[in-house]
Backbone as a printed PyTorch tensor [residue, N CA C, xyz], in Angstrom:
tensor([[[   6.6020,  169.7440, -236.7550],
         [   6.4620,  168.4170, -236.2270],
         [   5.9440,  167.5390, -237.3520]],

        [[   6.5140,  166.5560, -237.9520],
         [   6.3970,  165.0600, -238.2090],
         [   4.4400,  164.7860, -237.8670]],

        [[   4.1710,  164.0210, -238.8190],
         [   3.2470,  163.1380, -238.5370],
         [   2.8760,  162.0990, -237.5340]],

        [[   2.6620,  162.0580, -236.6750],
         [   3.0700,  160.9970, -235.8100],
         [   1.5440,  160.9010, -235.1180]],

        [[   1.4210,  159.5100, -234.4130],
         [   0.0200,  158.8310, -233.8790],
         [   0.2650,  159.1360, -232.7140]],

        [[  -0.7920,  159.3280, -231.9330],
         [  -0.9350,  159.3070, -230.3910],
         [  -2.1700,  160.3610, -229.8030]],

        [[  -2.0880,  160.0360, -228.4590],
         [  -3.2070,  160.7260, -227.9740],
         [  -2.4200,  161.6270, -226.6320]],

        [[  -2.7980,  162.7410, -226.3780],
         [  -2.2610,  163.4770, -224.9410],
         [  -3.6950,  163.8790, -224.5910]],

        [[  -3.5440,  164.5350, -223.2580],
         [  -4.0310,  165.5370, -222.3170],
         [  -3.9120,  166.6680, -222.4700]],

        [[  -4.8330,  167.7460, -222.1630],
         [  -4.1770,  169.0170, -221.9930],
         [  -4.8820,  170.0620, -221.0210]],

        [[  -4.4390,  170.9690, -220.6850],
         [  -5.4940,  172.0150, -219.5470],
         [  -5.6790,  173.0720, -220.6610]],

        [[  -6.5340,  173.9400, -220.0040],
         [  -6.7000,  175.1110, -220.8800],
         [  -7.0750,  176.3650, -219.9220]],

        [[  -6.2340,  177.2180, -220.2290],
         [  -7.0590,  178.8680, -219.3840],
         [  -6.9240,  179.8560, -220.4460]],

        [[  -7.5150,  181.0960, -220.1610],
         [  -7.8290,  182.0610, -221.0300],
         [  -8.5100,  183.2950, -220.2650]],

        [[  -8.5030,  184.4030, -221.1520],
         [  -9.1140,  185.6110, -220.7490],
         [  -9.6780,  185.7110, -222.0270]],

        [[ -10.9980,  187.0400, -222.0190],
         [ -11.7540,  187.4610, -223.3100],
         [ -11.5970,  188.6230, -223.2630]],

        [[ -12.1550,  188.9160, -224.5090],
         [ -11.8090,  190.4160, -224.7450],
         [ -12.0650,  191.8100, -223.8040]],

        [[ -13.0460,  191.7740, -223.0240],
         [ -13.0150,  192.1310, -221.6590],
         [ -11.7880,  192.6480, -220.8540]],

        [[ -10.9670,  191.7230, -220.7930],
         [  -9.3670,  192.1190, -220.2810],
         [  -8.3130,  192.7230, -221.1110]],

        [[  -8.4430,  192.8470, -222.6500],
         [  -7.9590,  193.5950, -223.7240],
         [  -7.6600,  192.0520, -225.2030]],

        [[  -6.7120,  192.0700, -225.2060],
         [  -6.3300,  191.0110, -226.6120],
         [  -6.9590,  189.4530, -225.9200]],

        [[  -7.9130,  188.8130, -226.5190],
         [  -8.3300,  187.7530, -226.2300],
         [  -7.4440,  186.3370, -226.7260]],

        [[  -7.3680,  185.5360, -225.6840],
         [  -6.0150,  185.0840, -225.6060],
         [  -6.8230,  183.5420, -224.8930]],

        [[  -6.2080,  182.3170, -225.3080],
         [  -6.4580,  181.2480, -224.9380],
         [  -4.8640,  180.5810, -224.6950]],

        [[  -4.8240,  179.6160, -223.7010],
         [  -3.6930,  178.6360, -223.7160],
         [  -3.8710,  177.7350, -223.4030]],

        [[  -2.9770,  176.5150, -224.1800],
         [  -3.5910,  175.2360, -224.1140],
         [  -1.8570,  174.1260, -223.2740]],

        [[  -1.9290,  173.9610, -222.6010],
         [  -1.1290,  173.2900, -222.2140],
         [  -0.5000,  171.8720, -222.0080]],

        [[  -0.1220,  171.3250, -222.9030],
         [   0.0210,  169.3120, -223.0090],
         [  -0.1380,  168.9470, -220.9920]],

        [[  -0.3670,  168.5330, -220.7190],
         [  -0.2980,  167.7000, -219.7870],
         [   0.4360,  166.6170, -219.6230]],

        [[   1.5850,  167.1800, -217.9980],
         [   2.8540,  166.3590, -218.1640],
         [   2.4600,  164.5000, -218.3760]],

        [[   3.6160,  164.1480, -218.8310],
         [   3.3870,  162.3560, -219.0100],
         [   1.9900,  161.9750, -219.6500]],

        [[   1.5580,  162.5420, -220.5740],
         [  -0.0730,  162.0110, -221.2630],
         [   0.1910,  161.9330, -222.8020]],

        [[   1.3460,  161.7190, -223.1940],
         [   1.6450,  161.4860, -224.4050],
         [   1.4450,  159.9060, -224.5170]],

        [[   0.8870,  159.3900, -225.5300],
         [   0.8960,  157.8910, -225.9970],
         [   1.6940,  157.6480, -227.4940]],

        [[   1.7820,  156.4350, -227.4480],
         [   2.5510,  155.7310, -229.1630],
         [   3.9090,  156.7500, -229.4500]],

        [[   3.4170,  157.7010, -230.1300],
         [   4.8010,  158.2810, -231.0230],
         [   4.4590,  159.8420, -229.9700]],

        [[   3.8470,  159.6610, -229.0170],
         [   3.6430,  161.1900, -228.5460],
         [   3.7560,  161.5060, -227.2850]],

        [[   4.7650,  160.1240, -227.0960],
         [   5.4620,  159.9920, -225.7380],
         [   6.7270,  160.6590, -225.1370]],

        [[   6.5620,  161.4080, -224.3050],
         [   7.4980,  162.7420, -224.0550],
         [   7.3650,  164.1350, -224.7090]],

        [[   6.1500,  164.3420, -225.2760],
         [   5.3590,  165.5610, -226.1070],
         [   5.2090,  166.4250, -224.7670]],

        [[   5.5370,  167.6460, -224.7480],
         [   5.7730,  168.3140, -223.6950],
         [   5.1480,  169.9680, -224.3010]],

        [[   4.6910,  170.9390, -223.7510],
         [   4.7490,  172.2070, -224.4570],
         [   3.3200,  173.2280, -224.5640]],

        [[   3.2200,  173.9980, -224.7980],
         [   1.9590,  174.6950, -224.7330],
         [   1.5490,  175.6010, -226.1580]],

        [[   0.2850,  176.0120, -226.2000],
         [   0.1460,  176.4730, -227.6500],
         [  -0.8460,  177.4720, -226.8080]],

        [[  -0.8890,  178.7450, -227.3150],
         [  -1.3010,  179.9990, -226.9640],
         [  -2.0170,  180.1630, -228.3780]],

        [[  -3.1430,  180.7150, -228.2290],
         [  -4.1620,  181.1770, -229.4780],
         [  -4.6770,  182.8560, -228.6860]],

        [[  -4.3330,  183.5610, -230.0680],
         [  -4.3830,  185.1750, -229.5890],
         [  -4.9990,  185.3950, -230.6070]],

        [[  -6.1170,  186.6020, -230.6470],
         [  -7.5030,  187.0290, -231.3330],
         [  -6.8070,  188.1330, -231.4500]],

        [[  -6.2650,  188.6610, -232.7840],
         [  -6.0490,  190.2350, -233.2680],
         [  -7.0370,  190.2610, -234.3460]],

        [[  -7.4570,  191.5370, -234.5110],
         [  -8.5070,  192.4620, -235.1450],
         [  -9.0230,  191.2650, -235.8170]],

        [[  -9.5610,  190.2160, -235.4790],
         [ -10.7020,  189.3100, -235.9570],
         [  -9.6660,  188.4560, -236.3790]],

        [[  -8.4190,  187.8880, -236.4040],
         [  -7.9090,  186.8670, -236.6440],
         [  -7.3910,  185.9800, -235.7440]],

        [[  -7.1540,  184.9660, -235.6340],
         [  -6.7580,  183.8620, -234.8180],
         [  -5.4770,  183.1060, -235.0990]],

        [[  -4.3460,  183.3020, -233.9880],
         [  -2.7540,  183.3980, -234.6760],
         [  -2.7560,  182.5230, -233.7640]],

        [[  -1.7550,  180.9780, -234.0580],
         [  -1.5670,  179.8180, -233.1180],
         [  -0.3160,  180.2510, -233.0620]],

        [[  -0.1170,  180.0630, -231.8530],
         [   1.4380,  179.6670, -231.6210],
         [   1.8390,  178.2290, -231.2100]],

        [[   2.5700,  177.5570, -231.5200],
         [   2.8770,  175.6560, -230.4760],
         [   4.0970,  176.2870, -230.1840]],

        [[   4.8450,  175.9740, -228.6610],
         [   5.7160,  175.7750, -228.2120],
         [   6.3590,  174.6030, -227.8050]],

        [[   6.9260,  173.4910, -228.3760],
         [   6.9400,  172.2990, -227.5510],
         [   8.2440,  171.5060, -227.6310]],

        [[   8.6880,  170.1490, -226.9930],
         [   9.3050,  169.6500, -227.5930],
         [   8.9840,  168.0380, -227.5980]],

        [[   9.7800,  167.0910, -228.0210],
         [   9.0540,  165.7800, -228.3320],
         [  10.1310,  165.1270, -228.3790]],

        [[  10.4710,  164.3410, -227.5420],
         [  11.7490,  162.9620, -227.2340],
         [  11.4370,  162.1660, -228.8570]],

        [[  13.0770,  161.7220, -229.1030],
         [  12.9220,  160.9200, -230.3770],
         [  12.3360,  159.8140, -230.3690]],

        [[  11.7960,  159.5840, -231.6770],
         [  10.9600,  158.4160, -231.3350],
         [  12.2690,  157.0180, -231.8780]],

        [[  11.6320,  155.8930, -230.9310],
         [  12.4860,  154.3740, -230.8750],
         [  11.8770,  154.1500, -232.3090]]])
């Protein structure tokens, strides 16, 4: 993704290590994209292996006018 200005929303759930691989997800929140981050759609998952922290973004993003 491009540089682009704006502000969104997002939810978040997760499990800890307790339940096995500690795992967070972060989810945009539909229609909360502003300026250039309008129609930003998608979720990003953060997973804890042997002490490291691996992002994933899944998303997509309407062209900008």
């Amino acid at each position: 993704m491009s540089r682009r200005r704006g502000r969104n929303s997002a939810s978040l759930g997760g499990n800890d290590e307790a339940f096995g691989t500690a795992q967070l997800s972060v989810t945009v929140a539909p229609d909360s994209g502003t300026d250039q981050l309008v129609g930003l759609a998608g979720k990003m998952t953060i997973n804890i292996v042997d002490g490291k922290q691996l992002y994933e973004f899944e998303y997509t993003l309407a062209e900008s006018k």
